[in-house]
C-alpha positions in Angstrom: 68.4 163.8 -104.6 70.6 162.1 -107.7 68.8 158.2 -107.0 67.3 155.9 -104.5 69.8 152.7 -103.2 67.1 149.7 -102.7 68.0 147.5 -99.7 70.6 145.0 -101.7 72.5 147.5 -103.4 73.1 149.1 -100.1 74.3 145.9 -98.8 76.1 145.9 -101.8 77.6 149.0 -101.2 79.4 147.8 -97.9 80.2 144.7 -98.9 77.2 142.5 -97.0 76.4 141.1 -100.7 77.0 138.5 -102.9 75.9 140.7 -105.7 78.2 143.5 -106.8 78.0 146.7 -107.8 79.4 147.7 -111.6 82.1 150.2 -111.7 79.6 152.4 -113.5 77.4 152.2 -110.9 79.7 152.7 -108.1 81.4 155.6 -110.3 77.9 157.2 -110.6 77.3 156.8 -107.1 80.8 158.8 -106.2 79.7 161.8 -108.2 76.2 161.9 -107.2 75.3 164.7 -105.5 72.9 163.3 -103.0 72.0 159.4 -102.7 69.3 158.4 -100.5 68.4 155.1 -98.9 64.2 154.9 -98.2 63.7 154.1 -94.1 62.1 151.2 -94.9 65.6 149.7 -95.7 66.6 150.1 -92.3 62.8 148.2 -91.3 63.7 145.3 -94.1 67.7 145.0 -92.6 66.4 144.8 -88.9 63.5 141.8 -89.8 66.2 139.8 -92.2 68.7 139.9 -89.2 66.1 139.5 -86.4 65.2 136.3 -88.5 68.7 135.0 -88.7 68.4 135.6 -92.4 71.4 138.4 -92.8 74.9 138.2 -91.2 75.9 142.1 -90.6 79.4 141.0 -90.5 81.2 143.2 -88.6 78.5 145.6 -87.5 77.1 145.1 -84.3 73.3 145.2 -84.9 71.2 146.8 -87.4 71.5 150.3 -85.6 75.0 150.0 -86.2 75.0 149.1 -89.3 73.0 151.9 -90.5 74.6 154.7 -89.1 77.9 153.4 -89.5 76.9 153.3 -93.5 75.2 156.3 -93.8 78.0 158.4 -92.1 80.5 156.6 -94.3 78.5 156.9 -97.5 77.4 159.6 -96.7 74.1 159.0 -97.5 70.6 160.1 -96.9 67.4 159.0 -94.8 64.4 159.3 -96.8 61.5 158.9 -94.5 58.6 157.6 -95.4 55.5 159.4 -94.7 52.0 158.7 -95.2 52.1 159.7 -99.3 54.4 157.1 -100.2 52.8 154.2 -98.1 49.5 155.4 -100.0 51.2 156.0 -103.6 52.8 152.1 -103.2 49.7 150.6 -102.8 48.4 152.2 -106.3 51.3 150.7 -108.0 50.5 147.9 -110.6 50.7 144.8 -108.7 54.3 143.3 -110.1 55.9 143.5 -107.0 54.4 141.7 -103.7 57.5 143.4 -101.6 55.9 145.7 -99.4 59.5 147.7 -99.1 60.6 147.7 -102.4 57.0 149.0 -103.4 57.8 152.0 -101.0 61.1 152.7 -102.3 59.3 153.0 -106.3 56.7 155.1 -104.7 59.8 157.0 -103.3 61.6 157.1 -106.9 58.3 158.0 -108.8 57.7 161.1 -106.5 61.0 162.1 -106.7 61.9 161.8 -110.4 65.1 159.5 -109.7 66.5 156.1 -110.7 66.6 153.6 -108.3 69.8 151.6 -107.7 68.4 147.6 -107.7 69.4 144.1 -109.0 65.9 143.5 -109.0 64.5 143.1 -112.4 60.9 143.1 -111.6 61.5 147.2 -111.2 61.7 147.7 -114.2 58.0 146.9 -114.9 57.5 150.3 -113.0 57.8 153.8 -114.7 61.0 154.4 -112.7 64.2 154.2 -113.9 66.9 151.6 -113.1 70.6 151.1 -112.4 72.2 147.9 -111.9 
């Protein structure tokens, strides 16, 4: 695995965000080997539209969504097992998102940068790209 996409650079990605990747970014992500989106994207994506608080656009449901990105992306699912949901909650308390806490567990393990526009990551011994 090359890095980690946090949930609004994957929206970002496909075009459900204000926010835009750079063309370095997006030129990294092109010749990464592998890029991997955390499961608890999919979790955060489902709440935010459940809640009315993110239009998908032109994808269906979240389910949709998801699978339609990571066939087109060709991205992959990182699940997240009982080790990262422990390793999050060790982290230094900067963050108070539960998901994006996961997804630096998820980066630390792995030795990978995490794709984010989120500043506050980089309080965390994880690299960033924006």
């Amino acid at each position: 695995m090359d890095m980690i996409l946090d949930t609004c650079a994957l929206l970002s990605l496909v075009g459900l965000a204000e926010k835009r990747l750079s063309t370095a970014t997006l030129r990294r992500l092109r010749t990464a080997e592998e890029v991997a989106v955390s499961a608890c994207t999919m979790f955060e994506i489902s709440i935010k539209h459940k809640k009315q608080n993110l239009d998908l656009g032109v994808f269906a449901n979240p389910a949709h969504f998801w699978n339609t990105a990571m066939k087109e992306y060709q991205l992959t699912e990182l699940a997240v097992g009982h080790d990262a949901f422990h390793q999050s909650t060790l982290l230094p308390d900067h963050h108070a998102d539960p998901f994006d806490r996961i997804i630096i567990a998820h980066a630390r393990q792995a030795g990978v940068p995490v794709v984010t526009f989120d500043p506050v990551f980089l309080k965390y011994d994880v690299e960033v790209i924006s």
